[in-house]
N, C-alpha and C positions, 0 to 999 in steps of 0.2 A: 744417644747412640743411633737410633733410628732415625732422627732428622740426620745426619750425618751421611749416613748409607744412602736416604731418599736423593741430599744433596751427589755425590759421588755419580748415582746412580742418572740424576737428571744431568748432569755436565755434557755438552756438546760433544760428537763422537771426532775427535781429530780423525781424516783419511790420512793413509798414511804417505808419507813421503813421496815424489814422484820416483827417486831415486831406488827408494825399498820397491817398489811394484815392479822397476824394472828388474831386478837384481831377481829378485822374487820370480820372475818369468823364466827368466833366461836360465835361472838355476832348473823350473820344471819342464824346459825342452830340454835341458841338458840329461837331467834325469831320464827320462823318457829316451833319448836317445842311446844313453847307457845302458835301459833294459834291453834295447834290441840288441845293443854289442853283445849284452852278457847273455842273452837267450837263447843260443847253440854250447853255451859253456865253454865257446873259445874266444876271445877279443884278438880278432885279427890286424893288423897294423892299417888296412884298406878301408878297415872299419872305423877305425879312431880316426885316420885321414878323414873319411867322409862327414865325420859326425863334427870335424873341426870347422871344415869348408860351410856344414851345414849352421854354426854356430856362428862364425865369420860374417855368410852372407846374410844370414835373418838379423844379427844385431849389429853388425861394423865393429868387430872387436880384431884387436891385433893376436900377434899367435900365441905373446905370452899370458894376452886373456880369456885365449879360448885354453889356453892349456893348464893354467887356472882353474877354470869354469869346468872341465871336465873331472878332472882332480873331484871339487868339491862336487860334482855332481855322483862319480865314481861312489862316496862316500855317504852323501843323503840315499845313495839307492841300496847301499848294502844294508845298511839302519831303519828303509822306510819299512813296514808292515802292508801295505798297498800303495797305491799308486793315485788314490783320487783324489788327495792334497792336491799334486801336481797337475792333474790334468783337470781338477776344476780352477786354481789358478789360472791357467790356459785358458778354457772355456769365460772364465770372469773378463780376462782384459784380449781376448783373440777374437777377430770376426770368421766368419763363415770361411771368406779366401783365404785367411793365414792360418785356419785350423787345419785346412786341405793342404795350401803350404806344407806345416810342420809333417802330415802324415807322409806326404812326396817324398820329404829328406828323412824320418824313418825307413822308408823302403829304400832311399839309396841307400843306405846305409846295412842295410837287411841284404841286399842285393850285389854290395861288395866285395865280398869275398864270393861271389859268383855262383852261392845256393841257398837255399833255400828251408829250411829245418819247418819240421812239422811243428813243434814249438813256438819258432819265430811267425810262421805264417799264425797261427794261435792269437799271439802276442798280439799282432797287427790288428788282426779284425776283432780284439777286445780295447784295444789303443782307440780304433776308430769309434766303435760305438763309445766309450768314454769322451770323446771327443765331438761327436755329435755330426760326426760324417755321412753324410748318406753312402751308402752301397757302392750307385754311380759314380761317384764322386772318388770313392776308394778303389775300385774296380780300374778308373782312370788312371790315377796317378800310380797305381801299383804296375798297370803294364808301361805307361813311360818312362819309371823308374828301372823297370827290367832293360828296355831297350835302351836306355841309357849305359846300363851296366855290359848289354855286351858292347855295345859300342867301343866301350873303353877298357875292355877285357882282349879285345879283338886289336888293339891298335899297339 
């Protein structure tokens, strides 16, 4: 029984599927982006838009895979206990630009419905240190994301 376990135990570790890592990703910016929808307690339509466009342009998915993907993301977030499954996913297969990336399209998406919840700004600057953001780096992307927002609030 013990040579058995030792055998088991020594077997070469398969990595997993290139298929599963992506799925695996795209489901923990999904999630991630669900927490900001759901982090004023209201999921505004601006908001799902944003979080679809944001899901669209980081992985090239069509609308009935981002609406899929949000679906299930919707789901892993009401079920999760924390959030550092997902954002160390992120952190394992994300570089330094796309971790800054993904925090950009959080704040559109924070920024869509055109305020601001003491909550959600909470959220953000715990997303970022999770995420291994510098300051600068969130400081930046949070005010181009604003001005983004009026931009398109304005027009």
């Amino acid at each position: 029984m013990l040579k058995a376990l030792i055998e088991l135990l020594s077997l070469p570790q398969t990595p997993p599927a290139e298929a599963d890592t992506e799925h695996a990703l795209r489901l923990a910016t999904g999630v991630l982006l669900v927490e900001v929808m759901r982090a004023d307690n209201d999921i505004h339509d601006d908001e799902r838009t944003m979080a679809g466009r944001a899901l669209q342009e980081t992985f090239a998915l069509s609308d009935a895979e981002v609406a899929q993907l949000l679906d299930s993301a919707l789901e892993a977030s009401r079920e999760a206990y924390d959030l550092h499954r997902f954002t160390s996913e992120i952190n394992r297969h994300c570089n330094r630009e796309q971790r800054i990336r993904i925090i950009e399209h959080l704040w559109r998406v924070v920024w869509a419905d055109g305020a601001l919840s003491a909550h959600e700004n909470h959220l953000m600057r715990r997303l970022a240190d999770l995420l291994h953001v510098s300051h600068a780096d969130y400081v930046n992307v949070k005010t181009l994301a604003k001005q983004s927002a009026k931009t398109q609030l304005s027009q």
